[in-house]
PAZAPA-4460 file (N, C-alpha, C; in steps of 0.05 Angstrom, whole numbers, plus 32768, in hexadecimal, padded with zeros to 4 digits):
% residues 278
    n_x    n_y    n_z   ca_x   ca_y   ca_z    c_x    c_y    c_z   seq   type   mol
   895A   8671   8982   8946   8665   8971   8948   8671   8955     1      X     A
   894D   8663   8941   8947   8664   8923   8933   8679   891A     2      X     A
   8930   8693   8918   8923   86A8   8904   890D   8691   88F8     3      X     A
   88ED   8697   88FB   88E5   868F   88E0   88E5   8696   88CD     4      X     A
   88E1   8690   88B2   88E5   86A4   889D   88C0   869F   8891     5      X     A
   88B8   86B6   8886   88A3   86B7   8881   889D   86C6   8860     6      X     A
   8892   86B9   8851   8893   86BC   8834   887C   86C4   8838     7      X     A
   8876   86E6   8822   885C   86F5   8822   885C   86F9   87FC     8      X     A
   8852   86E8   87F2   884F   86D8   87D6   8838   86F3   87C7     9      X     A
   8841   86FC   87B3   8821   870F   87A2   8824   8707   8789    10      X     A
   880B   8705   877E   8806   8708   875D   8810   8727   8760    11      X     A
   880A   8736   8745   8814   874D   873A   8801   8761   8735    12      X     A
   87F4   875E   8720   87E1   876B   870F   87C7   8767   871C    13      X     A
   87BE   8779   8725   87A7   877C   8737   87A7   8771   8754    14      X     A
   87BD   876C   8756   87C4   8768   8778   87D5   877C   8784    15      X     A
   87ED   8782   8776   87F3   8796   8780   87F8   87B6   8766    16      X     A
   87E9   87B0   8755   87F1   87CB   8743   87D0   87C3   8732    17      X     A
   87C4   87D7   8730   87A9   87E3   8726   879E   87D9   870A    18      X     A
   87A0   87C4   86F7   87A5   87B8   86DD   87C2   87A8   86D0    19      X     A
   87B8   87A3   86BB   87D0   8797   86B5   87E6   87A7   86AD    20      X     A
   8802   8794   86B6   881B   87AB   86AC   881F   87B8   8694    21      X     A
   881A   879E   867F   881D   87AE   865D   8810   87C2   8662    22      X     A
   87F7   87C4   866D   87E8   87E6   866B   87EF   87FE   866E    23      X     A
   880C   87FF   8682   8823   8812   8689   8833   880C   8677    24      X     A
   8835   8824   8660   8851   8827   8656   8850   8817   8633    25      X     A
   8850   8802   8636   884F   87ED   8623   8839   87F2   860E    26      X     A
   8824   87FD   861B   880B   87FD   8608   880C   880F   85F5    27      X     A
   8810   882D   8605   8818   8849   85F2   8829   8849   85E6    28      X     A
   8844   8830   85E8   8857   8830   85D8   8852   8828   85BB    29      X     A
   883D   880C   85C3   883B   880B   859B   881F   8817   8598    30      X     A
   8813   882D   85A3   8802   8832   85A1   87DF   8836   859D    31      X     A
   87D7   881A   85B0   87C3   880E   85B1   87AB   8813   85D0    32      X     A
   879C   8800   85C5   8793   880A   85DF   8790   87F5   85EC    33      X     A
   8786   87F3   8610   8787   87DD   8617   8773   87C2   860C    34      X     A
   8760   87CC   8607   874C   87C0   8600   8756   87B3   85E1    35      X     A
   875C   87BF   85D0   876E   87B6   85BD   8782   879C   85BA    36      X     A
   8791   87A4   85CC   87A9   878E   85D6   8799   877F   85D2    37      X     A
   878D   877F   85EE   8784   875E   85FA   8769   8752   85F0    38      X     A
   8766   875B   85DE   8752   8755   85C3   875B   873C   85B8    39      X     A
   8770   874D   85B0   8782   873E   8595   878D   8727   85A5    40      X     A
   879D   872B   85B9   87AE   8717   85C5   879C   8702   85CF    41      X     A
   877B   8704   85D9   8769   86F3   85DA   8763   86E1   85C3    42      X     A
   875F   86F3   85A8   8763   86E2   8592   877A   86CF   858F    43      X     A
   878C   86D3   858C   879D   86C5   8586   879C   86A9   859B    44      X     A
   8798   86AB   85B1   8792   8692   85C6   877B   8684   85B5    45      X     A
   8767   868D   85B3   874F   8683   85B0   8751   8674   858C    46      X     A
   8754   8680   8580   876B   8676   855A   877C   865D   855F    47      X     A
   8786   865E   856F   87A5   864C   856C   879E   8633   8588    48      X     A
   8787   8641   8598   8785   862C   85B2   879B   8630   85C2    49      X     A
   87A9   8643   85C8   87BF   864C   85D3   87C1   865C   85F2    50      X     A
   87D6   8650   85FD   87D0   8660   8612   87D6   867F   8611    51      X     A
   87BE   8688   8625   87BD   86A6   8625   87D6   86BF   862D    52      X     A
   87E3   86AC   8639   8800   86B9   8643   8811   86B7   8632    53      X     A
   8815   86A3   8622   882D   86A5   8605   8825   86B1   85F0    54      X     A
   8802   86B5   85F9   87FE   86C5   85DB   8801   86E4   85E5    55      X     A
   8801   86F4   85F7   87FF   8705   8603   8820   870A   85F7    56      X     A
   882E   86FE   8604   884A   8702   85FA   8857   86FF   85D9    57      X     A
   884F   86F5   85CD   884F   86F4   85BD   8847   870C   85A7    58      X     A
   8838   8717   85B2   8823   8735   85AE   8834   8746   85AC    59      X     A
   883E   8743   85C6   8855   8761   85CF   886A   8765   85C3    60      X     A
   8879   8743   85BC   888D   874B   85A1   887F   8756   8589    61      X     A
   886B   874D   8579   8872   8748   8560   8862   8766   8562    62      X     A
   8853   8775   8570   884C   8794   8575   885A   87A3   8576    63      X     A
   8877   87A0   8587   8886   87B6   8588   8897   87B1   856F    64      X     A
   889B   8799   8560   88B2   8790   854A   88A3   87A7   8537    65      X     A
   8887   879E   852F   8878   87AF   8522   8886   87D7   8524    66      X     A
   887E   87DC   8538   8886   87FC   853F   88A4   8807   853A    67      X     A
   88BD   87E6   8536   88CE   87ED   8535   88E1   87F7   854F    68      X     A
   88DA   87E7   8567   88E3   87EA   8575   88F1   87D1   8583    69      X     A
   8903   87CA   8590   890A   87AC   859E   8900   87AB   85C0    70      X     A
   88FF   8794   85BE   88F9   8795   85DC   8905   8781   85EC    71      X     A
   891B   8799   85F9   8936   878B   860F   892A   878C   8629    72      X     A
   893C   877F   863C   8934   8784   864C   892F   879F   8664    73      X     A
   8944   87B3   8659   893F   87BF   8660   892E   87D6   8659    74      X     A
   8924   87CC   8641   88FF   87D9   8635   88EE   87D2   8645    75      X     A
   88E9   87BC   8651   88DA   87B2   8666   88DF   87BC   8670    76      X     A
   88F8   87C1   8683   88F8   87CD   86A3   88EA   87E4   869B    77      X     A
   88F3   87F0   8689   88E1   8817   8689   88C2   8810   8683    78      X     A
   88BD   8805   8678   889C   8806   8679   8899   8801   8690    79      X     A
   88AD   87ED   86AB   88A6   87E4   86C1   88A0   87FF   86D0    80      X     A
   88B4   8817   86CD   88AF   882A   86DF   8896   8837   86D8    81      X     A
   8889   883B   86D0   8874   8843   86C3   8857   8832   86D1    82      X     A
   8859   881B   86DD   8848   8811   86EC   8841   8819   8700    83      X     A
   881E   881A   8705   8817   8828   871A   8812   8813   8733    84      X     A
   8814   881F   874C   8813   8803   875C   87F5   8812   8774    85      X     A
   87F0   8801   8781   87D4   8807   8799   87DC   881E   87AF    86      X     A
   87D9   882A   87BC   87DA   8832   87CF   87E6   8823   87EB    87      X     A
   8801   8837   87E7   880C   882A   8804   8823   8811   87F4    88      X     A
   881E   880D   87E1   8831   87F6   87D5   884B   87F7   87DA    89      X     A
   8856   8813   87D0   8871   881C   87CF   887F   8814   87EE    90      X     A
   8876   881E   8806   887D   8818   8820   8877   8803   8829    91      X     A
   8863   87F5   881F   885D   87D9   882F   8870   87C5   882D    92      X     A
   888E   87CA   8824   889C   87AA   8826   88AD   87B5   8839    93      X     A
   88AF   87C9   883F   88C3   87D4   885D   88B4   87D2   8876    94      X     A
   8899   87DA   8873   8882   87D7   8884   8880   87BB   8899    95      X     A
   8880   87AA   8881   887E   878A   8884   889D   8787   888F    96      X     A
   88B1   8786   8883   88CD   8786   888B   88D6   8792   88AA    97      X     A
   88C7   87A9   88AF   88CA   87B7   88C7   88BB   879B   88E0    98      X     A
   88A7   879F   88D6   8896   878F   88EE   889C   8774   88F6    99      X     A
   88AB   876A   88DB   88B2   874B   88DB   88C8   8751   88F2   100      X     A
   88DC   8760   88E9   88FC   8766   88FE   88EB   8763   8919   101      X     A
   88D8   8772   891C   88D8   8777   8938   88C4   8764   8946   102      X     A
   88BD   8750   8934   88AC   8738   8940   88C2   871B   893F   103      X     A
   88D8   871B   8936   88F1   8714   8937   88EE   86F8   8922   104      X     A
   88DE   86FE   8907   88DC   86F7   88F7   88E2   86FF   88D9   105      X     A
   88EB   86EA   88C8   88F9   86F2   88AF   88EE   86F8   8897   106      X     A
   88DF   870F   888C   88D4   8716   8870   88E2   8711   8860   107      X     A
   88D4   86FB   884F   88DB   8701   882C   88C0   8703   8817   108      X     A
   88C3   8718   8807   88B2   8718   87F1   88B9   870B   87D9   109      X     A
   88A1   86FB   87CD   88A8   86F7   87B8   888B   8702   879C   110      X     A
   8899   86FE   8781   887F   8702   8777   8879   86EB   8761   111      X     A
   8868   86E5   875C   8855   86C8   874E   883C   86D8   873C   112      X     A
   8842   86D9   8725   8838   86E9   8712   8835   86E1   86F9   113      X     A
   8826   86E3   86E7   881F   86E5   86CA   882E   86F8   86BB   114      X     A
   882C   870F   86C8   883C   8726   86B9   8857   871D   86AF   115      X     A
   8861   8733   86AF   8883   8734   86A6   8895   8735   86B9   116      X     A
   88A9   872C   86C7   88C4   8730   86D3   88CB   873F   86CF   117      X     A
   88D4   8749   86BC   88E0   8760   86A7   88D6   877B   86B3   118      X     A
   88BD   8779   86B0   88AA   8795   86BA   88AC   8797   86CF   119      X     A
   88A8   8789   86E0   88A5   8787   86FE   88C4   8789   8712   120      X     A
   88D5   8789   86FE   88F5   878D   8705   88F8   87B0   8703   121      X     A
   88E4   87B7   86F7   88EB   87D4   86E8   88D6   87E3   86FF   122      X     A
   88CB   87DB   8708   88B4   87ED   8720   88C6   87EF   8738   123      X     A
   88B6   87FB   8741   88C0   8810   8753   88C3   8802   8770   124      X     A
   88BB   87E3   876F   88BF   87D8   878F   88CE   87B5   8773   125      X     A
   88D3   87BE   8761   88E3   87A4   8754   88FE   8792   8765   126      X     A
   8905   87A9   8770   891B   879F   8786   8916   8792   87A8   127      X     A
   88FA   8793   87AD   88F1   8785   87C5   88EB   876C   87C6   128      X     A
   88F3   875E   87A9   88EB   873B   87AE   8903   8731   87B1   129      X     A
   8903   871F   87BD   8918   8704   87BE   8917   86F4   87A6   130      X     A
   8904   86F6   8792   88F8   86E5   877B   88E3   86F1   8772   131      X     A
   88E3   86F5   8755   88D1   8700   873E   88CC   86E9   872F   132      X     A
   88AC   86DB   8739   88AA   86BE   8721   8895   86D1   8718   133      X     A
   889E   86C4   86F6   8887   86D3   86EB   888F   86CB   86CD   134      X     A
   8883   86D7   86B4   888F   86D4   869F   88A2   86E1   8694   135      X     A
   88BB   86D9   8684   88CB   86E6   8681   88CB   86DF   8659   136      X     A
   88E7   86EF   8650   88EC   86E9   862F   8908   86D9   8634   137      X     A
   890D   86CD   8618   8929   86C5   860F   892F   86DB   8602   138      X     A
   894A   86E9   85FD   8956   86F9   85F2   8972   86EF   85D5   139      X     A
   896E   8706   85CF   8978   86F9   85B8   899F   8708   85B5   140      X     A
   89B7   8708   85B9   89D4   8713   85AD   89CE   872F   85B2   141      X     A
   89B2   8739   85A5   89B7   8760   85A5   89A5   875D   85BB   142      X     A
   89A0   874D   85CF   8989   8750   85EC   8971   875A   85E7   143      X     A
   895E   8755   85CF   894D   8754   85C2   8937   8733   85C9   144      X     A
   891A   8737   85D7   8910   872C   85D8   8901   871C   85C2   145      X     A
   8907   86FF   85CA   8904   86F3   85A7   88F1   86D9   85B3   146      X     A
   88E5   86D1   85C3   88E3   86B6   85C7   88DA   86BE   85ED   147      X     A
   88BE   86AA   85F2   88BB   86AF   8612   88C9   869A   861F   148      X     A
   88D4   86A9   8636   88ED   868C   863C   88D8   867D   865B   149      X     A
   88C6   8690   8662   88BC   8680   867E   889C   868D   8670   150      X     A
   8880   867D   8677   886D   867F   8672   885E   867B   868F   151      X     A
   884E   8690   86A0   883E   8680   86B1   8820   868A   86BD   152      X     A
   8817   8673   86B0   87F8   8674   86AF   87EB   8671   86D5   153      X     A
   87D6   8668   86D5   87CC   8666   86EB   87CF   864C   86FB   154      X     A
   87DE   8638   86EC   87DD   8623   86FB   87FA   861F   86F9   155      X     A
   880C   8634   86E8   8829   862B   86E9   882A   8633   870A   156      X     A
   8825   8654   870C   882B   8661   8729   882C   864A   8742   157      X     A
   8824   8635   8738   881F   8626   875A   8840   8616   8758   158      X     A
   884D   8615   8740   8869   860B   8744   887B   861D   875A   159      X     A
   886F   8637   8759   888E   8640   876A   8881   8644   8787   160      X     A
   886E   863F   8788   8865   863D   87A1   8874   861E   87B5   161      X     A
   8872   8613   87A3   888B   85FC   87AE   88A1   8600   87A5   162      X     A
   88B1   8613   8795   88CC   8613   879B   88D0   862A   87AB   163      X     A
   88C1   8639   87B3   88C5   8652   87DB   88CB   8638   87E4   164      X     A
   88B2   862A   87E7   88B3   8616   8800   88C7   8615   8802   165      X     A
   88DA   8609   87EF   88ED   85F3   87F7   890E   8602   87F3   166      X     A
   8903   861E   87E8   8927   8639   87ED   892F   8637   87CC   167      X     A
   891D   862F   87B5   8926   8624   87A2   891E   8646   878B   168      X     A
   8936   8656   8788   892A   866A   8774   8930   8667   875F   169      X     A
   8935   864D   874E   8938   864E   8732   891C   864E   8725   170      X     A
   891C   8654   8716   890A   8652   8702   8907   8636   86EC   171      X     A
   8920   862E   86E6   8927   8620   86D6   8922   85FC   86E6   172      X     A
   892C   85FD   86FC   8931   85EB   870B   891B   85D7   8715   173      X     A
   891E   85B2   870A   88FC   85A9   870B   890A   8593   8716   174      X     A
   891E   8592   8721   8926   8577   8726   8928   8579   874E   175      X     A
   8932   858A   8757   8932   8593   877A   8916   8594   8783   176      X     A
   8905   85A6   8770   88E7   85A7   877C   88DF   858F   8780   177      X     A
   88E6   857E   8768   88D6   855C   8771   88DC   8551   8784   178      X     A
   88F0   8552   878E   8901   8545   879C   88F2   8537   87BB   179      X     A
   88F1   852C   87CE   88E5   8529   87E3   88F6   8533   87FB   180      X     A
   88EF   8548   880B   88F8   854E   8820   88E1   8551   882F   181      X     A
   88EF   8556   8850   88DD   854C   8865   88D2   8569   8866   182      X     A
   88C2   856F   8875   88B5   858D   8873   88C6   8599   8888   183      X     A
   88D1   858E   889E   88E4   85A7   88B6   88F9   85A9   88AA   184      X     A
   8900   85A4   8893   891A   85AC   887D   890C   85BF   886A   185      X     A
   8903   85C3   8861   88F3   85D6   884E   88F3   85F0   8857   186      X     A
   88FE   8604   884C   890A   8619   884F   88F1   862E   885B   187      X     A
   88DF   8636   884F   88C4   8637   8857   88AA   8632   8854   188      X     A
   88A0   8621   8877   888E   8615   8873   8877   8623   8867   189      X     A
   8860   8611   885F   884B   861B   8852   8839   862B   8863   190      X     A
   8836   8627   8882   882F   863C   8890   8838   8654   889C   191      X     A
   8853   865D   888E   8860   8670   8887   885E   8685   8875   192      X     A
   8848   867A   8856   883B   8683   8840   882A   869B   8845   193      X     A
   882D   86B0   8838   881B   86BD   8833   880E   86BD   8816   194      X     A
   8805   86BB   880F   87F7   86C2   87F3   87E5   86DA   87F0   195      X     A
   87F2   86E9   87E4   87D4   86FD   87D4   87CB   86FD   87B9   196      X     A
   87B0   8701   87B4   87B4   86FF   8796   8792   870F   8792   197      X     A
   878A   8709   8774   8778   871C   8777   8762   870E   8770   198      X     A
   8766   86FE   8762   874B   86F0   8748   874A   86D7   8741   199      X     A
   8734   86CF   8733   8738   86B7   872E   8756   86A3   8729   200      X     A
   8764   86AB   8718   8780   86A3   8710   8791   869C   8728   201      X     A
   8791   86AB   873E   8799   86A3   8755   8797   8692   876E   202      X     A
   877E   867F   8762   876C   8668   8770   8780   8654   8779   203      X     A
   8789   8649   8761   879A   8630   8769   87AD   8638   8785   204      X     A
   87BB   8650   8778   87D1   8657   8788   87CA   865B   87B4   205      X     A
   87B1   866B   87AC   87A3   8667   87C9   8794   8652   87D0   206      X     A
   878B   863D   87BF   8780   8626   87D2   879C   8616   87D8   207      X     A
   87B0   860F   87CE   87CA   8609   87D3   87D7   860C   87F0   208      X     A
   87D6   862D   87EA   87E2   863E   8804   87D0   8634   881E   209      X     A
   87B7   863E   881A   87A0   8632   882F   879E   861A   883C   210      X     A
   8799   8602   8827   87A4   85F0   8829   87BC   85E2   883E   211      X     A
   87D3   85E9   8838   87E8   85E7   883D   87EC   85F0   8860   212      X     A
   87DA   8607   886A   87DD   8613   8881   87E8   8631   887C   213      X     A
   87E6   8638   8864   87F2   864C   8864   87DC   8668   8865   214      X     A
   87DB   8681   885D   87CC   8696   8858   87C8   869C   8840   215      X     A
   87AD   869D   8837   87A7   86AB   881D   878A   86C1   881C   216      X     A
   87A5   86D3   8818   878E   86F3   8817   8784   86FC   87FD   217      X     A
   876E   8700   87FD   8760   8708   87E5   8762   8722   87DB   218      X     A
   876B   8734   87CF   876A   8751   87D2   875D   875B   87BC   219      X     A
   874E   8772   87C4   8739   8775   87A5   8739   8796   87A5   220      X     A
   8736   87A0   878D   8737   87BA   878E   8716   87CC   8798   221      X     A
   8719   87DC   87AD   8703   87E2   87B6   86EF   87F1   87A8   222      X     A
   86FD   87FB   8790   86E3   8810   877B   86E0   87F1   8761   223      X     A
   86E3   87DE   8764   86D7   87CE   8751   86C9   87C0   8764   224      X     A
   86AE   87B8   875F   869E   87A9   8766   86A5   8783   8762   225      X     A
   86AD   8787   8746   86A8   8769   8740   86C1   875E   8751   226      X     A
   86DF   8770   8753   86F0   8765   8760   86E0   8760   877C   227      X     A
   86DE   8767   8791   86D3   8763   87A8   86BF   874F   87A8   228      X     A
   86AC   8746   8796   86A0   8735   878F   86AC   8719   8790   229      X     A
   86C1   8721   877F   86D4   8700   8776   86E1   86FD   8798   230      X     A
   86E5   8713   879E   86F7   8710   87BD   86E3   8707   87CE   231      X     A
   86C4   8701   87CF   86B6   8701   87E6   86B0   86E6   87E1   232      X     A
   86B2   86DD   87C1   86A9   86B9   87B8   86C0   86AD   87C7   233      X     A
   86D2   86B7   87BE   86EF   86A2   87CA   86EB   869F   87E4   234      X     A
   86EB   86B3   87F5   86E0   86AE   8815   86D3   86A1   8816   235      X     A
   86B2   86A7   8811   86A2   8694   8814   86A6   8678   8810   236      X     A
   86B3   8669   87F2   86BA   8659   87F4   86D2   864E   8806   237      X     A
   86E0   8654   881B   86F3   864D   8820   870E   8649   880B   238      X     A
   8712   8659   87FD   872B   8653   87EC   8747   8664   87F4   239      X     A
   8734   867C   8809   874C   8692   8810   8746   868F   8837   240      X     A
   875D   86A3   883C   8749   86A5   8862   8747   86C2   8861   241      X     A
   8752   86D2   8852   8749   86F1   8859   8745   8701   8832   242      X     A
   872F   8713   883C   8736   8723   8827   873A   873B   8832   243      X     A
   8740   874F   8824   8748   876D   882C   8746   8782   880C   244      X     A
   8743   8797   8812   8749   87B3   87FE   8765   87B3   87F3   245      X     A
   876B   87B4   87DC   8783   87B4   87DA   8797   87D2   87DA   246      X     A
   8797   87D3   87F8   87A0   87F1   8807   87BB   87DD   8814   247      X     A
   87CD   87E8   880F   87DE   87DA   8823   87F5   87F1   8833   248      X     A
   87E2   880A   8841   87F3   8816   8851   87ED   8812   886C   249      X     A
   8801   881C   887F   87FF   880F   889A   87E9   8812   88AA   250      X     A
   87D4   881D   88A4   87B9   881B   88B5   87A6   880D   88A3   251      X     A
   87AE   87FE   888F   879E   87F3   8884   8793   87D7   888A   252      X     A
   8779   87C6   8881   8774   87A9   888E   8789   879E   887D   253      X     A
   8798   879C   8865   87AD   8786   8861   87C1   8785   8875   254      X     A
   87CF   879B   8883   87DD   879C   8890   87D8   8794   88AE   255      X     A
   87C7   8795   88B4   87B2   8785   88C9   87B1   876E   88CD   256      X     A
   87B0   8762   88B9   87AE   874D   88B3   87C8   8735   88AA   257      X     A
   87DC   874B   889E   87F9   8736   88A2   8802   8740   88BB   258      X     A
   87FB   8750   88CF   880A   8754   88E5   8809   873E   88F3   259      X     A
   87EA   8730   88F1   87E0   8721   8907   87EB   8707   88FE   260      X     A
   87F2   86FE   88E8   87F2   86E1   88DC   8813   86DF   88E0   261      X     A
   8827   86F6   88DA   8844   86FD   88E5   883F   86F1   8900   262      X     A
   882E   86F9   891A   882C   86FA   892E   8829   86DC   893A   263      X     A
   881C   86D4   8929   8812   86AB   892D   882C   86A6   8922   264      X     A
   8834   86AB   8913   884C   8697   8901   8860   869D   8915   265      X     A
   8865   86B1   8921   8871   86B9   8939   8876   869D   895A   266      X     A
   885D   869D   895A   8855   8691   8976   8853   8679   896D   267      X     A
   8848   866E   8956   884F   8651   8951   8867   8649   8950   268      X     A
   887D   8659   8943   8897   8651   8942   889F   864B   895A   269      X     A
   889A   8661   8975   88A4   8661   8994   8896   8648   8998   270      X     A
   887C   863A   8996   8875   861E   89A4   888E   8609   899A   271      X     A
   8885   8611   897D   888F   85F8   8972   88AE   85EF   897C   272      X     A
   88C0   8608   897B   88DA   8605   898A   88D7   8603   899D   273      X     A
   88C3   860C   89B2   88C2   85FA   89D2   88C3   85E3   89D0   274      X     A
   88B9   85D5   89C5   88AB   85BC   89C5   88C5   85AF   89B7   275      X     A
   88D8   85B1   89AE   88EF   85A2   89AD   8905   85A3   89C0   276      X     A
   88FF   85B9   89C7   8918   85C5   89E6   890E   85B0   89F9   277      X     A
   8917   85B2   8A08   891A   859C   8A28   892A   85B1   8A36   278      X     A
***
């Protein structure tokens, strides 16, 4: 019988690392503060009617051009190491990987984010995705960031949620996703999905997932109130099926909780292949 393969999907910045990334590394570099930044970069949205993610980027060049500095990609990766992540983060994709082997099911991570690629290539679990969607730069001859080459807001994220489905990791690529295939061809199904995410911004992406048959966990940091708050509306409303602390070491409820949903995606697979056998 065919391995299922099972896609465990996260936003970034406050799902699995404590604030946003520029706040590691990037901020002290042109020497501002957080509150500062995202002042200004709010202005500029709000001036021009622009979205908040191109102006955000936009920030970060013409800040560091200011200080006299360029920003390659591998300036990003080092602010990436510099990112702090939740408890238990660092081990949890071996964790997950361990348990999948021995439930005779196939882990892949991926990440679906606002942040940077760039950054998130440079942290310390950057090498545990199968796929980093997120925003990236165009570069310029001296590998100098000049121009944002991928932008993604809260309603882009629900594009790559259909290209997992369907095994599709370009970024670029809008012509396969359209395409019509049957769903027992689709690389992985939607009740295969995991989704985590933290906050509002991540709505679409989990009523989608939900939707669809898949899992969407809410994760909120346990010393902020309002996060746990936003995590208890989404439940309530039905937009997620679990929330949890965002602890993800092995006695923790997230881990609890993808054991068990591994464990269904497990036993549904065994019916479903009965039920074609004779």
């Amino acid at each position: 019988m065919k391995k299922p393969v099972v896609a465990l999907i996260y936003d970034f910045d406050g799902t699995l690392s404590p604030g946003n990334m520029q706040e590691f590394g990037f901020i002290q570099a042109i020497e501002q503060s957080a509150k500062t930044f995202w002042t200004r970069s709010d202005q500029i949205a709000r001036d021009q009617d622009a979205s908040g993610i191109l102006s955000y980027m936009k920030l970060m060049v013409d800040e560091a051009r200011k200080k006299g500095f360029p920003l390659r990609r591998r300036d990003f990766q080092r602010f990436g190491t510099k990112v702090e992540l939740y408890p238990g983060v660092r081990e949890w994709f071996k964790l997950v990987n361990d348990y999948g082997k021995s439930q005779g099911v196939v882990i892949e991570h991926y990440i679906n984010s606002s942040g940077l690629a760039e950054m998130i290539e440079g942290t310390a679990i950057g090498k545990e995705f199968k796929r980093i969607f997120a925003c990236s730069f165009i570069y310029n001859d001296m590998g100098e960031a000049v121009w944002p080459g991928v932008a993604v807001d809260y309603t882009a994220k629900t594009q790559f949620l259909f290209k997992i489905n369907k095994g599709i990791l370009s970024v670029r690529d809008n012509k396969l996703v359209n395409e019509s295939q049957a769903e027992d061809k689709k690389r992985i199904p939607w009740n295969n999905m995991i989704y985590f995410g933290d906050g509002d911004t991540d709505v679409p992406c989990m009523k989608i997932v939900k939707m669809f048959g898949g899992n969407a966990i809410a994760v909120y940091n346990p010393e902020n109130e309002n996060k746990k708050a936003t995590a208890a509306k989404l439940l309530k409303q039905d937009r997620v099926n679990f929330i949890t602390p965002t602890d993800y070491t092995p006695d923790s409820r997230t881990f609890r909780i993808v054991k068990a949903i591994i464990d269904k995606i497990k036993v549904d697979s065994t019916i479903a292949s009965l039920k074609k056998s004779r």
